[in-house]
Residue, then its C-alpha position, 0 to 999 in steps of 0.5 A: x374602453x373598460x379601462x377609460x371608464x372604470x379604472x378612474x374608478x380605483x380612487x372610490x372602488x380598489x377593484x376596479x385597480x384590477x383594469x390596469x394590469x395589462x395581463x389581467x386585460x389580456x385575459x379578458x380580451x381572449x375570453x371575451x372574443x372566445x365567448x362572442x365566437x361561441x355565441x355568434x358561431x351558431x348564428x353566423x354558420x345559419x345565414x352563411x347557409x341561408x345565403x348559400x356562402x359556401x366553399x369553393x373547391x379547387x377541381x385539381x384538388x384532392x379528391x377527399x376534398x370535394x365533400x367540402x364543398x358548399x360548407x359555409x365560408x367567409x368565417x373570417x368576418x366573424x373573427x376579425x368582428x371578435x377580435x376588434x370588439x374585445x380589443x375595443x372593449x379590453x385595450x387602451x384606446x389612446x395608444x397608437x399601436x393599438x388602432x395600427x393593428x386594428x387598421x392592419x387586420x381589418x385592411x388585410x380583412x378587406x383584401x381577403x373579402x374581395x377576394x372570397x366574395x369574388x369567387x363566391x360570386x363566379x362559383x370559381x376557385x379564381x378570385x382577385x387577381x394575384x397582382x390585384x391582391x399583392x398590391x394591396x396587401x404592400x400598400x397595407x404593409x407599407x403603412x406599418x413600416x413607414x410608421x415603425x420608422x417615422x414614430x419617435x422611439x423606433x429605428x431601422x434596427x433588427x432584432x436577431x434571436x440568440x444574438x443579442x450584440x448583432x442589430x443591423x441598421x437597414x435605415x430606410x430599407x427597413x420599410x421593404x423588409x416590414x413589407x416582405x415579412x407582413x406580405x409574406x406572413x399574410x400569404x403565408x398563412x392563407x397557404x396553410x389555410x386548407x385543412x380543417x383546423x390547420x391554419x388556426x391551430x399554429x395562428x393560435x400557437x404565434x399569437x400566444x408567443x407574441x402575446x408574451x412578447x409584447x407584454x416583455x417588449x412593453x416593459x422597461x424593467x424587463x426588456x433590459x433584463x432579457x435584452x430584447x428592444x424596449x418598444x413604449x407602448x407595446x404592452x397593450x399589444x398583449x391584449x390585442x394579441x390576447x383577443x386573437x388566441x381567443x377568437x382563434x379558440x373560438x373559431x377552432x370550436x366549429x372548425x375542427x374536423x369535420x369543418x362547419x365553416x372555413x375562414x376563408x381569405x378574409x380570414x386567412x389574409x388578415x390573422x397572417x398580416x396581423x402576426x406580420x404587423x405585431x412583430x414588426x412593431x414589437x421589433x421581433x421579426x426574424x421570431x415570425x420565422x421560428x414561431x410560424x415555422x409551419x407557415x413558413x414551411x407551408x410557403x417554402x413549399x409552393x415556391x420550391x415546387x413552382x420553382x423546380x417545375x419550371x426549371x425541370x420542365x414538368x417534374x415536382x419535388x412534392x406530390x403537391x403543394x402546399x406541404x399538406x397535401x403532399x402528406x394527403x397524397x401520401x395517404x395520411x388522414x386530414x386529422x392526423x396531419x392536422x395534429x402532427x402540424x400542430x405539435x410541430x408548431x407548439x414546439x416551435x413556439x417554445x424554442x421562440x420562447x426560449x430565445x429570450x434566455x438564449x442570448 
């Protein structure tokens, strides 16, 4: 919105040239959604606790868990709010891609409402059904990869980090794999999302990644010079990311242990499915893998455990899962684990990084 108004300004005032840099929007976009998270925060914690929104636990959960319940939940409302305003505010409003992302986060928001209003409602750790969720969520997801595939300048090509001369053609089975890499991102990180601070922190790392990308990804000039597919338009995904790692930030503030608020679904579902849906779009999907390793690990976990129960009738790999309980259960203190995930994931979005010289 910014840009639209100011920057035909530039003729008469050169500051306002300054609303044409992508990076300096992308910045803006990130301090901007910090501060309304640092702002609102307060506010939106005393009418969660004013309408009695808290946490539910999970009765086979930890024990150390149980103080959390009642802490106000649903946060995730206040950071998709932050982010689409400083997106809005920040971005340029006549790229599609732009208004694709907002779509994706808010619909993605939308599942994961449903979801926590349901067992706020019935004071249960049972909300939408996992068939309910699931068909939502590829039906949100699907709406990308139709996209990516019909818009001009896109194709069913995959980008493989270090090896710049393999790109294969998936055609039209590209739509299933955007599908299975947003739907799995999106639970994905709704999995991690169960220590204070333990989702937000590597979402944080990932947007930051991806913020760059987009940036590179956007540019002609440069995305020649790394190798790494030219996507018109995508630059301005920068900002979208940029007002992602602000809001994170933000919500970080009131988040870090002990918690006085939890995002809940609606956040957990939507920032997955936003990662998902920026590395699809900037054609960066196998990175999700790398720069979200600890999601990834969290995901593999709950499978491998599910998996090797059944077929050893009753026997489990890990004391629990997701992977952070297991530590849990090992005796390890929720802070220390936190900050361990993190540095795994700050070295992870380094290697990610790396990739674009490592070719």
């Amino acid at each position: 919105m910014l840009y639209h108004f100011l920057y035909p300004l530039h003729n008469s005032f050169s500051a306002f040239n300054v609303f044409r840099y992508i990076t300096v929007r992308s910045i803006g976009g990130a301090v901007t959604a910090f501060l309304l998270m640092l702002l609102l925060g307060p506010w939106f914690i005393r009418t969660l606790k004013q309408h009695q929104i808290g946490q539910v636990v999970r009765d086979d959960g930890p024990e150390t868990h149980l103080a959390k319940q009642g802490v106000p939940t649903m946060g995730g409302v206040l950071i998709l709010s932050a982010i689409t305003m400083s997106t809005l505010l920040w971005a340029k409003l006549t790229n599609p891609l732009v208004w694709l992302m907002l779509f994706v986060i808010i619909f993605f928001g939308f599942i994961g409402g449903i979801d926590d209003f349901q067992k706020i409602s019935k004071k249960s750790s049972a909300g939408l059904s996992a068939r309910g969720k699931l068909y939502l969520q590829v039906f949100g997801a699907s709406v990308v990869g139709l996209f990516v595939l019909l818009h001009p300048g896109y194709d069913g090509l995959l980008s493989v980090p270090f090896l710049k001369d393999i790109n294969p053609d998936l055609s039209w089975f590209y739509v299933v794999f955007a599908i299975i890499v947003i739907v799995g991102s999106s639970n994905a990180v709704n999995l991690t999302d169960g220590l204070d601070g333990l989702a937000v922190g590597p979402t944080v790392i990932s947007a930051s990644v991806y913020l760059v990308f987009s940036y590179l990804a956007g540019h002609a000039i440069l995305a020649e010079y790394l190798q790494i597919p030219y996507v018109q338009g995508a630059g301005e995904l920068a900002v979208f990311c940029g007002a992602m790692v602000g809001a994170c930030l933000g919500f970080l503030w009131f988040n870090a242990y002990p918690a006085q608020i939890f995002m809940g679904d609606v956040g957990s579902l939507a920032l997955g499915g936003a990662l998902g849906g920026v590395a699809i779009i900037i054609k960066q999907e196998i990175l999700l893998a790398i720069v979200g390793g600890i999601f990834v690990m969290e995901a593999l976990s709950v499978i491998i455990q599910v998996g090797y129960f059944k077929v050893s009738k009753g026997k489990r790999v890990f004391l629990m899962a997701p992977f952070h309980h297991h530590f849990e259960k090992k005796g390890w203190h929720e802070p220390k684990i936190v900050v361990r995930f993190w540095i795994v994931s700050i070295i992870l979005g380094l290697v990610a990084v790396a990739t674009l010289k490592l070719r």
